[in-house]
N, C-alpha and C positions, 0 to 999 in steps of 0.2 A: 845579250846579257850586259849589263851594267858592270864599268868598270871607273873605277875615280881617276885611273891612268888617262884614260881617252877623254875622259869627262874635263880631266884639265888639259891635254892635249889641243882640244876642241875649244875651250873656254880662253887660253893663251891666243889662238889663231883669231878667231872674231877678236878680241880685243887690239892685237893688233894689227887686223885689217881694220878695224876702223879708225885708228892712229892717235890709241887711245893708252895712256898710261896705267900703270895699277894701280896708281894714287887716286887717277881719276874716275874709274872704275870702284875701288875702294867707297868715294864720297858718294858715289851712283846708291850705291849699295847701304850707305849709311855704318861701315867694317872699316877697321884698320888696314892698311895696305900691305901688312904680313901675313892677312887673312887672304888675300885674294893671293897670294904669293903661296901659299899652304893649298889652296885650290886649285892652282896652275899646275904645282907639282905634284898631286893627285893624291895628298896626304890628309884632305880636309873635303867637304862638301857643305851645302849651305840649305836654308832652312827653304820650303815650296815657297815662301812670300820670294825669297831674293831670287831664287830661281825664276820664278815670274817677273822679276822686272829682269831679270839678265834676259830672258828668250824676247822681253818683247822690246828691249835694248836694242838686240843685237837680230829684231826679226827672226828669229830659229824657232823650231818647235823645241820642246821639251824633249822630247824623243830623238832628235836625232843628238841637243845638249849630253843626255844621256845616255850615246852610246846606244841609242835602240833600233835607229837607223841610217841612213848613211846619206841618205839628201837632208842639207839644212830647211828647208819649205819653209817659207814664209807664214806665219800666221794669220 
């Protein structure tokens, strides 16, 4: 089940394992860096386009982004 909790939980962790800022993430995304900050902390989600470039960013599926399952897999 989908939760925005895990979903920024998960979305904080890739970003910084890849040793990437929220600013820089942010410009990834073409969002203000209080957006991605609002999505870390599980208060906010974003539109299927940004979702699509964060999973293939950060190589994850969608599903496990989302909290639907619990291996990252590669795309």
């Amino acid at each position: 089940m989908f939760h925005k909790d895990l979903y920024g939980l998960r979305l904080k962790r890739l970003r910084k394992e890849a040793g990437e800022t929220q600013a820089e993430l942010a410009a990834l995304l073409g969002v203000k860096p209080n957006q991605v900050v609002e999505m870390e902390n599980g208060r906010k989600t974003t539109t299927f386009e940004k979702l699509v470039l964060i999973c293939q960013h950060y190589q994850v599926s969608a599903d496990y982004l989302l909290g639907l399952i619990d291996e990252p897999r590669a795309l």
